[in-house]
N, C-alpha and C positions, 0 to 999 in steps of 0.2 A: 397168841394165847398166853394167858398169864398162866406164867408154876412158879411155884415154892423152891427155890434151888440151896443149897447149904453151900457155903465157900469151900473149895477143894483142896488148896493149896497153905502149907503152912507158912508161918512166917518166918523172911529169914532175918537171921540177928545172933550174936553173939554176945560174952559180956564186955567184949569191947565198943560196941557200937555208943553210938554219940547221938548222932541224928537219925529220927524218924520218921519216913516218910507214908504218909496213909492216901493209898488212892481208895473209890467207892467200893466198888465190887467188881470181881474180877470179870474182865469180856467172853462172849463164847470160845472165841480163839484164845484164850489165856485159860481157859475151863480146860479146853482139850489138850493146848498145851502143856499144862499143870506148872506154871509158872508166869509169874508176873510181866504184866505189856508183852504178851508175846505175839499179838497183832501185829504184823510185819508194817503197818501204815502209821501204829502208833508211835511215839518222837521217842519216849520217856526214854531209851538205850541211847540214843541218840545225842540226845543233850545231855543227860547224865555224863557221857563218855566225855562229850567236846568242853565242859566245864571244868573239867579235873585234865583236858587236852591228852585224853587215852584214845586207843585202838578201841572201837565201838565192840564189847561184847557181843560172843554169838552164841553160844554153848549156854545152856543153863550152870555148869561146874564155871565157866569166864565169868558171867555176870555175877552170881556166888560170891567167887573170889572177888571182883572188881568192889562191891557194895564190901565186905570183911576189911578191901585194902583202907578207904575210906571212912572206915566206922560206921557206915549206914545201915539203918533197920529199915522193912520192907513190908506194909502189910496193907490191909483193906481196913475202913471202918466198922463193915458189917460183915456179922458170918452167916446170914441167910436172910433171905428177903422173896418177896414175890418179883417178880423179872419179867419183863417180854426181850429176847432175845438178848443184846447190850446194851437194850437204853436206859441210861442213868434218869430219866426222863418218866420210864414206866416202873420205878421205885418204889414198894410199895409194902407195908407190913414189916418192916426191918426189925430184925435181932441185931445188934452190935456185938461185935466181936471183945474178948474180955484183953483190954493194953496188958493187964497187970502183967500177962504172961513176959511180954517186955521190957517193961517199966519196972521189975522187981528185980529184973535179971538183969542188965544192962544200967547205965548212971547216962541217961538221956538227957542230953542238955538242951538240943531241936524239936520240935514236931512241924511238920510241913505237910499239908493237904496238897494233892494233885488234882487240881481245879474246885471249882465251888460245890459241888452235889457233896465231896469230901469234906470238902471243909464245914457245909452246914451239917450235913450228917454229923460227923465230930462233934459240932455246937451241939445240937441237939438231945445227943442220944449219950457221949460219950464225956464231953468236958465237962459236965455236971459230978459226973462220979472221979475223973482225975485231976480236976481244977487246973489244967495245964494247959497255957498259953499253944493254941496254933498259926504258924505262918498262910497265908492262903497264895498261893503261886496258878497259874495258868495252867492251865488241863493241857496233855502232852494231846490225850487225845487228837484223833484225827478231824471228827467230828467241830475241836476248835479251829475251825478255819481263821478266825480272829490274826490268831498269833502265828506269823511265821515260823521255822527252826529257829529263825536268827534273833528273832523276838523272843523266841522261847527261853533258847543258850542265852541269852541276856539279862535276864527273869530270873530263872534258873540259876544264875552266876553266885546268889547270894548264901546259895547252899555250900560251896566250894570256898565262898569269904568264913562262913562260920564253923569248917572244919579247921581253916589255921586258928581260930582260936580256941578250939577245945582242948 
């Protein structure tokens, strides 16, 4: 059944952060957990960790810190939408979330989509209003059966090439 869900979780980011990563909307399991990818089947912890070659975050205060150590911002594109369950697939009615909150606080030099619904989302709804170039990288998603981790972590690697140059 489709409802109306409002995004739960804020975003995190400091004025240190550099890079920005936008996945779609957060999962049921990421709803309940109140924090991002918190889908135990999801990569994004996973590759994130083994790119920067760290101990995989467990704790929401690790993953916190981990994203702070790196400089990375963390957020969705949209802050409510119609939903069936977690499919980025049953999308539908979207409010986009406002960057600026980000983007005004923070000197973002990145923005990186976590798979394509993000990244066209972003196209659509939101790089009209920040005219800011997005990277489009493979959905950590479980759902991406596509990409291995190791396909992932590789994909992924470019994020960790663009923080030695910030």
């Amino acid at each position: 059944m489709m409802e109306r869900v409002v995004h739960p979780i804020p975003p995190v980011f400091n004025e240190e952060s550099r890079i920005l990563i936008l996945g779609s909307f957060p999962s049921v399991k990421s709803r309940e957990g109140s924090f991002f990818y918190h889908h135990p089947q999801n990569r994004f912890w996973k590759v994130i960790s083994a790119i920067f070659n760290e101990e995989c975050p467990v704790t929401i205060e690790q993953k916190k810190d981990f994203l702070f150590k790196y400089r990375i911002a963390l957020w969705d594109v949209i802050q409510s939408c119609e939903i069936i369950g977690s499919s980025d697939r049953s999308i539908r009615n979207v409010v986009a979330n406002d960057l600026s909150i980000i983007l005004q606080a923070a000197d973002i030099q990145c923005l990186f989509a976590n798979g394509g619904t993000a990244y066209s989302l972003y196209m659509k709804y939101t790089y009209p209003i920040t005219q800011r170039e997005i990277k489009k990288l493979p959905s950590t998603s479980p759902a991406n059966a596509r990409f291995s981790l190791d396909k992932l972590i590789e994909e992924w690697s470019v994020i960790a090439q663009e923080t030695k140059q910030i």
